[in-house]
N, C-alpha and C positions, 0 to 999 in steps of 0.2 A: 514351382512357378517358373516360366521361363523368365530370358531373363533380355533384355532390349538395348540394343548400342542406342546412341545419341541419334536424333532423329535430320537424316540429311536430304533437303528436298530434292526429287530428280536420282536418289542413288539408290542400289538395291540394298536389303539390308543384310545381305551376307555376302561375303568374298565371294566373286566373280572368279575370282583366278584359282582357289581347289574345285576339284569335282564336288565333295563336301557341300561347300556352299552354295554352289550353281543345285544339286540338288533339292538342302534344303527351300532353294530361293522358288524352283520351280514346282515344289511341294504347296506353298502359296500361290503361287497360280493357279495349279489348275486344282485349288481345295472346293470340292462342290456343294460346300456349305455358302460360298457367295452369291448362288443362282438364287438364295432364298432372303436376296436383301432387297429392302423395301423401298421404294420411289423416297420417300421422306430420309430414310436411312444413305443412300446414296447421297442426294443434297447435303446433308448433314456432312459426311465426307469430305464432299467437295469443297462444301464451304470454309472446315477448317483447314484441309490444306492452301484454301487461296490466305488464310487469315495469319497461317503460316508467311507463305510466299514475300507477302508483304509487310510484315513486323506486327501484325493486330493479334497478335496470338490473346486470347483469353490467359487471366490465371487460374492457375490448377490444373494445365493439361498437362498428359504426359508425352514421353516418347512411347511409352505402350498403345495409346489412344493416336499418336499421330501414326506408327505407324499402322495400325489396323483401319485406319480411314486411306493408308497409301495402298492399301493389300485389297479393299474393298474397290478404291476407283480404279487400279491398274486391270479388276480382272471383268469389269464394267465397261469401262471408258476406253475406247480407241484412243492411243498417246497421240495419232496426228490431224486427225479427225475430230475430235469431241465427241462424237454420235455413241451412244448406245450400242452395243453390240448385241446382233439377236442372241436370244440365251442358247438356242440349242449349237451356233459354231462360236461361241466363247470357249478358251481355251481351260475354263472349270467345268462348261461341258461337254467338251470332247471326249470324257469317260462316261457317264450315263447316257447322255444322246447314243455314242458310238457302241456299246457294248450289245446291246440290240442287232445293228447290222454284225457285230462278229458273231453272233450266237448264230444269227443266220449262214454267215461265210460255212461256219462249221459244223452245218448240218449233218448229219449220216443221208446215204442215200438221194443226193441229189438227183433231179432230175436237168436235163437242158436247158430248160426254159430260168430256173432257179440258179442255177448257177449262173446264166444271164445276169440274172437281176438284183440278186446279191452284189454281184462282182459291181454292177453300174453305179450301186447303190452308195455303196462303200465309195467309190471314186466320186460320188457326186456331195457326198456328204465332206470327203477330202477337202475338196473343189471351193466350197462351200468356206469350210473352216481357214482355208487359205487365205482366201480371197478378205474376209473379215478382219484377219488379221496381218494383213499385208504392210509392209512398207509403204503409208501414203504421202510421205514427206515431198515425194515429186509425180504428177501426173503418169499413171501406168497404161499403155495402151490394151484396151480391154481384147483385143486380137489374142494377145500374147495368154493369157489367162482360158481365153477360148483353145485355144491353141495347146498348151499342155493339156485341158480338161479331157479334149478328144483324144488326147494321143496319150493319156494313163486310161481312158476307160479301153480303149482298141485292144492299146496290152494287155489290160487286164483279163476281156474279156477272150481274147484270141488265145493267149495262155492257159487259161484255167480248160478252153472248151477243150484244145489240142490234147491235152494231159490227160484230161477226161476220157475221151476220142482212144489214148495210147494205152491209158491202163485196163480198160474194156477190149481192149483187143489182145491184152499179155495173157497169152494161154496158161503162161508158168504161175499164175497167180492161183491160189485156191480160191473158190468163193467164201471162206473166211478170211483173208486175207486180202481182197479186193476192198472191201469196204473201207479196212483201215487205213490201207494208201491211199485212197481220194479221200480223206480227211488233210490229206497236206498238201492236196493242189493248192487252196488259196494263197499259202506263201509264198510260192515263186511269184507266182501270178500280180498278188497284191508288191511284192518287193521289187520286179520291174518293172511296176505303172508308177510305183514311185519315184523311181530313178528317172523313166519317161521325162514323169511331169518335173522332174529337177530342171533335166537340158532341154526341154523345149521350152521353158518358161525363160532361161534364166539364160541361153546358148548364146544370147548378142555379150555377157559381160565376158566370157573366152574373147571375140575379136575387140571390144570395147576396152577392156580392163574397168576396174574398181579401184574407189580412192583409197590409198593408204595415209594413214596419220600418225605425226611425231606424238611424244611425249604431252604436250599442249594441246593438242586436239588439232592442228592445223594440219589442211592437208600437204603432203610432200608431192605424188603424183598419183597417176592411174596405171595400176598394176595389171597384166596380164598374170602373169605369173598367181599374181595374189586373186585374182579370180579363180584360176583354178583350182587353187587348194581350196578356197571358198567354195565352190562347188562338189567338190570331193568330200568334203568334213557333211556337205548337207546331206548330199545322194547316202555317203554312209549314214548317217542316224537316219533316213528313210527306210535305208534294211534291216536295220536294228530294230528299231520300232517294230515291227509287224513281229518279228521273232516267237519272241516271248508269247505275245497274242495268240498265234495261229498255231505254231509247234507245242507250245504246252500242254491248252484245251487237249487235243486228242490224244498224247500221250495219259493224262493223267483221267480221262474218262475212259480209253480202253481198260485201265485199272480197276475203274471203280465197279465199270458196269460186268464186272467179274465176280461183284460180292455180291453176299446173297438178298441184301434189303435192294437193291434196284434190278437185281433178277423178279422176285417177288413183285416186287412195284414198279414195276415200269414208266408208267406216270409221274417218278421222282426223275428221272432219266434229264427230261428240258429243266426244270428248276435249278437240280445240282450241274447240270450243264451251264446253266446263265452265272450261277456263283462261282464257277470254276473260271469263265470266259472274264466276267467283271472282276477277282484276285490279279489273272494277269495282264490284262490290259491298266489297272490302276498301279503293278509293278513297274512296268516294261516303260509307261510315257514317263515318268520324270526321270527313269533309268538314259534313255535316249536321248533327251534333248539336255542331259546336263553334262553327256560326253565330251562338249565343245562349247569354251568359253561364247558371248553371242561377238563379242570383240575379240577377235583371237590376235594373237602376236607370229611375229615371223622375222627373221633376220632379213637385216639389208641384202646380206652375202646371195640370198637366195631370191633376188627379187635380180629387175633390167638393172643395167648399170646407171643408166641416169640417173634414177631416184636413189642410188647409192651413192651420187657425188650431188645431189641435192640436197642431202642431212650430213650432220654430225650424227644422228640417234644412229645406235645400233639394232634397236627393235623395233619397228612399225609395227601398227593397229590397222587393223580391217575388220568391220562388218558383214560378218559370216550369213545374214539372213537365217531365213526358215526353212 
């Protein structure tokens, strides 16, 4: 039986500050047994967390039941918003919605037009999933969201075609050998429409800065400096992410399609292809995103000198984003 700390409203239930915990915590997130909670069952949630909030708790509940109503509304409820989140870019299903377009990404034998649309697909699905689970604590100009969308699909799809385009032309390549290098176009491809949509989304908080906060949560100032680590910590888990996804599938299906039940059967070829593609995609997201606390810490010493004569703290807080 697991086993459950004391139930704290607003906190997560495992250490933030090991990988450990950031993983377990993000294990709860995106668990896609929540996509299958009920209109009644969500209410139910909510309700007892507000029953919490306010001191009406019922008796006989536990911290087991409190936090499984916080694990239900967190991966439901937009925290700034209230609304609903559509089920297919909540972030429980961004492994089954998504594992479809990677099956597709890692076709054999692409054609031009497929590799288009794949590639679009993938970024529009991104786009999507972004955009849902965005920071909406403060008015975001919808430009700026247009704005990276077009300039990760461009990438994406300029990349994937060029590579395309290079390896059809590499005479050194045997026609056995062709096939299996464009099984790994999509990860350049897909890893710099990533990066793309980091700085074009996010390129005003480089000249702006981002708040840094003491130990209290108050803020000290607006970090340039702490932006860009903030944006370096993202764009990296943007290339990490796809890794595992897109590198793996092909390596471990040129294996398979060596033995003799998928020589024989070929027709197994897409099925054990989609279970291969959905193992590393449900490995790779909570491996990714639990690289970096979502609060990460940073020394004064390494931030402008104002906000190092504006604290006594030696460690400021910033909010890393997505």
């Amino acid at each position: 039986m697991p086993t459950y700390p004391t139930f704290e409203y607003g906190k997560p239930r495992f250490d933030q500050n090991t990988f450990f915990g950031r993983f377990r915590h993000f294990l709860d997130v995106i668990d896609p047994r929540t996509l299958f909670v009920t209109e009644e069952r969500l209410r139910e949630s909510v309700d007892l967390l507000e029953s919490f909030k306010h001191g009406r708790l019922p008796p006989g509940v536990t911290s087991a039941q409190l936090w499984q109503a916080h694990k239900i509304k967190q991966a439901i409820i937009h925290p700034d918003t209230g609304d609903k989140i559509p089920m297919p870019f909540r972030m429980s299903g961004f492994v089954p919605f998504g594992t479809p377009v990677v099956v597709g990404l890692l076709l054999p034998n692409q054609t031009l037009v497929s590799t288009v649309f794949w590639q679009w697909l993938n970024q529009s699905h991104n786009a999507c999933v972004n955009y849902s689970n965005r920071n909406a604590s403060k008015p975001t100009d919808m430009s700026k969201f247009f704005q990276g969308y077009m300039g990760a699909v461009t990438s994406a799809v300029s990349i994937a075609v060029a590579l395309r385009v290079v390896i059809q032309k590499a005479n050194r390549l045997s026609p056995t050998t062709r096939p299996l290098v464009q099984r790994f176009i999509p990860f350049p491809a897909v890893a710099s429409a990533n990066v793309c949509n980091v700085v074009l989304m996010r390129h005003s908080e480089l000249s702006e800065g981002i708040n840094v906060l003491d130990d209290q949560g108050n803020v000290v100032g607006t970090s340039k400096m702490a932006a860009k680590r903030a944006l370096f910590e993202t764009a990296l888990t943007r290339v990490v992410l796809p890794m595992p996804i897109l590198l793996l599938p092909p390596i471990v299906m040129a294996m398979l399609e060596r033995l003799p039940a998928l020589r024989c059967r070929p027709g197994l070829a897409l099925p054990v292809h989609s279970l291969v593609c959905l193992a590393a995609f449900s490995l790779a997201l909570p491996l990714a995103i639990s690289l970096f606390p979502q609060m990460s810490q940073i020394h004064v010493s390494r931030l402008e000198p104002e906000i190092a004569m504006a604290t006594h703290c030696e460690i400021l807080t910033y909010n890393k984003g997505l």
